[in-house]
C-alpha positions as CSV (number, residue, x, y, z in Angstrom):
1,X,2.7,-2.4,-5.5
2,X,0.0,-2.2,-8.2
3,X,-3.4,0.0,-7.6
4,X,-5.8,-0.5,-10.4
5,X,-7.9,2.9,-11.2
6,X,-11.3,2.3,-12.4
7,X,-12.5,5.7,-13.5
8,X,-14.5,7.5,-16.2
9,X,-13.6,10.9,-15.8
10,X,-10.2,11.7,-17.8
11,X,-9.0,14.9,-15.5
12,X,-9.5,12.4,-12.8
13,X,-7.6,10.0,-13.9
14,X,-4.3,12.1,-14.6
15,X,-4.3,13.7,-11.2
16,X,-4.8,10.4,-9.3
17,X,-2.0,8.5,-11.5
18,X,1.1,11.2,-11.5
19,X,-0.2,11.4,-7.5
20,X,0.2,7.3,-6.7
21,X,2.8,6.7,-9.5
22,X,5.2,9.9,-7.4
23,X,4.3,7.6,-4.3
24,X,5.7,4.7,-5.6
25,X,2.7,2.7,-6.9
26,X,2.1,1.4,-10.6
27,X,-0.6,2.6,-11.4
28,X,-3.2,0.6,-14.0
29,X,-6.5,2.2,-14.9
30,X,-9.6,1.3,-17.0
31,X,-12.2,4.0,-18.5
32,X,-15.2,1.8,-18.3
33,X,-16.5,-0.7,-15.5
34,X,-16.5,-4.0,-18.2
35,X,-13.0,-3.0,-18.9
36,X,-12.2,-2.8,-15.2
37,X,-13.5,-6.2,-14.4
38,X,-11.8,-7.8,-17.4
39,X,-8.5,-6.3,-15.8
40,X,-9.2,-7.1,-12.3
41,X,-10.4,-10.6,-13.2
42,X,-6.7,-11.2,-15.2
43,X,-4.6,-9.8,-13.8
44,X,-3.4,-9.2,-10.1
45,X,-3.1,-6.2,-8.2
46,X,-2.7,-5.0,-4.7
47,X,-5.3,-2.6,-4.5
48,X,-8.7,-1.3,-6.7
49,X,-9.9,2.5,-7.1
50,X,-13.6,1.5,-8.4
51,X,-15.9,4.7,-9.4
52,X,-19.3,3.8,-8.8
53,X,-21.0,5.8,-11.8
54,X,-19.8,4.0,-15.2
55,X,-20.0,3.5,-18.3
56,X,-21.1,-0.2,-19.9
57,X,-20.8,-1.7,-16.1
58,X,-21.4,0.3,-12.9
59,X,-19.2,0.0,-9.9
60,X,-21.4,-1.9,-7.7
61,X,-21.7,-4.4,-10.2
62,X,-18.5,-4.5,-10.5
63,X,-17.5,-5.3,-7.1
64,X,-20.3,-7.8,-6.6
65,X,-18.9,-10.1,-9.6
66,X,-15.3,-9.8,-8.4
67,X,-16.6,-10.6,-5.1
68,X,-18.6,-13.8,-6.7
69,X,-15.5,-14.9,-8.6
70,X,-13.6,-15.0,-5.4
71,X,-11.3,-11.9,-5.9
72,X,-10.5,-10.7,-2.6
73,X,-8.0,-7.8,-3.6
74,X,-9.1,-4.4,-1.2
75,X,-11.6,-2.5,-3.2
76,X,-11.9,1.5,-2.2
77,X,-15.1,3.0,-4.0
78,X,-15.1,6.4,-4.9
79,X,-19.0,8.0,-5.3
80,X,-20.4,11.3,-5.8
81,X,-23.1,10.2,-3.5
82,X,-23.3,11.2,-0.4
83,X,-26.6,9.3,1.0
84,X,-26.0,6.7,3.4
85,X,-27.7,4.1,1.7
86,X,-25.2,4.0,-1.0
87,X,-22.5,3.8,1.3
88,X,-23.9,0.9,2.4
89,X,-25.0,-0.8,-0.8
90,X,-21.2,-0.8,-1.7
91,X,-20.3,-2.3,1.5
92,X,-22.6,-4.9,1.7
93,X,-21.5,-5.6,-2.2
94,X,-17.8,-6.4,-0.8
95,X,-16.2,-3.1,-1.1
96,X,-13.9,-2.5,1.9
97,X,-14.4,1.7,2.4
98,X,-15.9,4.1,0.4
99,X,-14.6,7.6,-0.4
100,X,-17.6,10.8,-1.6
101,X,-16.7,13.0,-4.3
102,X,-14.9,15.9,-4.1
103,X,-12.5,14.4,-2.2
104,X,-8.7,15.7,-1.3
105,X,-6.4,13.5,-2.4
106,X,-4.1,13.4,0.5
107,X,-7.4,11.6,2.3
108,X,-7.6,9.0,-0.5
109,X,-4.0,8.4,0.1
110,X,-4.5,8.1,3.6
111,X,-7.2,5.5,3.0
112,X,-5.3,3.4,0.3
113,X,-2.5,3.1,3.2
114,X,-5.0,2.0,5.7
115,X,-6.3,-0.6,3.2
116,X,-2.9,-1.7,2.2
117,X,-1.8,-2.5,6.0
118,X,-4.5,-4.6,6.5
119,X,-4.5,-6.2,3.6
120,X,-3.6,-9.9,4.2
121,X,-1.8,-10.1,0.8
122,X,0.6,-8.6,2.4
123,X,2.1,-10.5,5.4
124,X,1.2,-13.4,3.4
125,X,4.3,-12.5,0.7
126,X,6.7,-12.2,3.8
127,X,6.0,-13.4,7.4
128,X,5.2,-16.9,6.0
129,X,8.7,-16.8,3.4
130,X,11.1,-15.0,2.3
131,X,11.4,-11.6,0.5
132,X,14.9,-10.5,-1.6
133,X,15.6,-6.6,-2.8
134,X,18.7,-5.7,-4.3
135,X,21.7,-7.5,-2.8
136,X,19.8,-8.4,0.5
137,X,18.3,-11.5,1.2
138,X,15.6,-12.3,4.3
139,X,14.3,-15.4,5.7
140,X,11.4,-14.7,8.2
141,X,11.0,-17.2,9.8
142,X,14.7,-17.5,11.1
143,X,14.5,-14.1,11.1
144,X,17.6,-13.7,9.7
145,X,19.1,-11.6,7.0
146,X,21.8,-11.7,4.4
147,X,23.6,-9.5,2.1
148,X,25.8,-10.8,-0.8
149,X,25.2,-14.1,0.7
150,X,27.2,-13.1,4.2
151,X,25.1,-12.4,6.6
152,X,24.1,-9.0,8.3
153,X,23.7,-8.4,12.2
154,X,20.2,-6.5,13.0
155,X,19.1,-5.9,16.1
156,X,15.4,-7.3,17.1
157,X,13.8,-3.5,16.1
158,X,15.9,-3.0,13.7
159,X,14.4,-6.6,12.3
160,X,10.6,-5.4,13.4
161,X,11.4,-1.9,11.3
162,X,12.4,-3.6,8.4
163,X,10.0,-6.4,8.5
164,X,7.0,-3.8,8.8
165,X,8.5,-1.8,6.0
166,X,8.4,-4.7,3.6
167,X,4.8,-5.7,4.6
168,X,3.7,-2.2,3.6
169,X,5.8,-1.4,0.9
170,X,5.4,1.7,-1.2
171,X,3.3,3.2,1.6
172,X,4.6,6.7,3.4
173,X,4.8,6.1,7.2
174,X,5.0,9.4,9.2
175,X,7.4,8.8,12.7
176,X,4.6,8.9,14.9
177,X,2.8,6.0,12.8
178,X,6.6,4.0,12.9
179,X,6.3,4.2,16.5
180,X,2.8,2.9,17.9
181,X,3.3,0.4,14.9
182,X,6.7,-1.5,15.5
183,X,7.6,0.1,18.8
184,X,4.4,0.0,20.6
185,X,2.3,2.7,23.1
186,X,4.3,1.1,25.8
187,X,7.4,1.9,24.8
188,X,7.3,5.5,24.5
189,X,10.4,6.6,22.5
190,X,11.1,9.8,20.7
191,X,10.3,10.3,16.8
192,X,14.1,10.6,17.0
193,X,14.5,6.9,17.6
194,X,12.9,6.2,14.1
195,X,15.3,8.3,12.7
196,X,18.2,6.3,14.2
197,X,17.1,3.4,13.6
198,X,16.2,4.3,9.8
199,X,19.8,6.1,9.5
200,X,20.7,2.2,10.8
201,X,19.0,0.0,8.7
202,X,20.0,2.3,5.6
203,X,24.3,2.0,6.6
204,X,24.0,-1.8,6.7
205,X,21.4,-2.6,3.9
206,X,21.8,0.5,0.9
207,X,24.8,-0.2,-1.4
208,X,24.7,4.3,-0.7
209,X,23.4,5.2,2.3
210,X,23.6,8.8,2.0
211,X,21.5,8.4,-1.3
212,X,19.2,5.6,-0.1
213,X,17.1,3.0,-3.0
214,X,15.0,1.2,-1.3
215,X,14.5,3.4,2.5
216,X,13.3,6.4,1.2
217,X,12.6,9.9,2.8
218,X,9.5,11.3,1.8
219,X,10.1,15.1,3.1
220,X,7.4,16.4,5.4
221,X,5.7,13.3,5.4
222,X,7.9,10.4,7.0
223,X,9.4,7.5,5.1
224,X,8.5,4.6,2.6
225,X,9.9,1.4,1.5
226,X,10.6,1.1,-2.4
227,X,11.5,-1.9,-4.6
């Protein structure tokens, strides 16, 4: 998935790229808001980091003329503004959540993830089509999956697990998070289940299961899909 960081301040910069490139994301960033623009306007990318204060174009200019050109990628505005009205003002420009300098990074990670789920992008890529990754092959709307061409038995979570994996893709999901999202309130299993059905999904679908690509373990934190 590809994050694009618009942000002045150099120090910045380097902290927020070696922290979202060790996640999994690949990372783009621009020093300027006109250079920003120029990159979010060309190119695509599944997420925008916009600072609000600078140079040549400021952020909120910047998010109303990607708004006005139809650009609907999530935009995340960081500011070192704390008044309400400036919240606000980026809002009502198009931005989708605001984050107020100093911030810790684990919270802007936290809100990149939130953004990224509900970003329709997403779904869009796989629930409608079909998504490939290594040897493995899925159609989604037979819901069925292949590997090598033969095809591989899933059971309907295991399906749900990997299909919401997929859709979030390069995003850490803690257990708790796995469960209320593919298994439901209702349903009430232990965090153990994930693990299971992880362990699962890993023996029939990574060429080493023990060393898995693409269902990784992020320790202390959960797990993320990687391609």
């Amino acid at each position: 998935m590809k994050i694009l960081l618009v942000e002045d301040e150099k120090g910045l910069i380097i902290t927020l790229t070696d922290r979202l490139t060790s996640e999994g994301f690949d990372v783009t960033s621009a020093v300027d808001g006109r250079q920003g623009f120029d990159l979010a306007s060309t190119e695509s990318f599944d997420l925008i980091i916009l600072d609000v204060m600078l140079p040549k174009k400021n952020g909120y200019d910047v998010c109303r003329d990607l708004r006005q050109k139809g650009i609907s990628t999530p935009i995340l505005m960081l500011t070192a503004k704390g008044e309400t009205i400036d919240k606000v003002l980026g809002l009502k420009l198009g931005a989708d959540d605001y984050l107020t300098k100093p911030f810790e990074v684990i919270e802007l990670l936290a809100r990149v993830e939130a953004l990224l789920r509900r970003s329709p992008a997403q779904s869009e890529t796989t629930v409608n089509g079909a998504f490939r990754f290594g040897e493995i092959g899925i159609d989604f709307k037979k819901a069925e999956v292949t590997r090598s061409n033969s095809p591989v038995d899933l059971s309907a979570m295991e399906f749900r697990l990997l299909q919401f994996f997929i859709e979030n893709r390069g995003t850490v999901h803690s257990r708790d998070d796995l469960l209320d999202a593919v298994w439901g309130y209702d349903a009430m299993p232990t965090t153990r289940t994930v693990d299971v059905h992880v362990a699962w999904l890993r023996q029939k679908l990574e060429e080493n299961p023990r060393h898995p690509q693409f269902i990784q373990t992020v320790h202390g934190m959960g797990y993320k899909f990687v391609v």
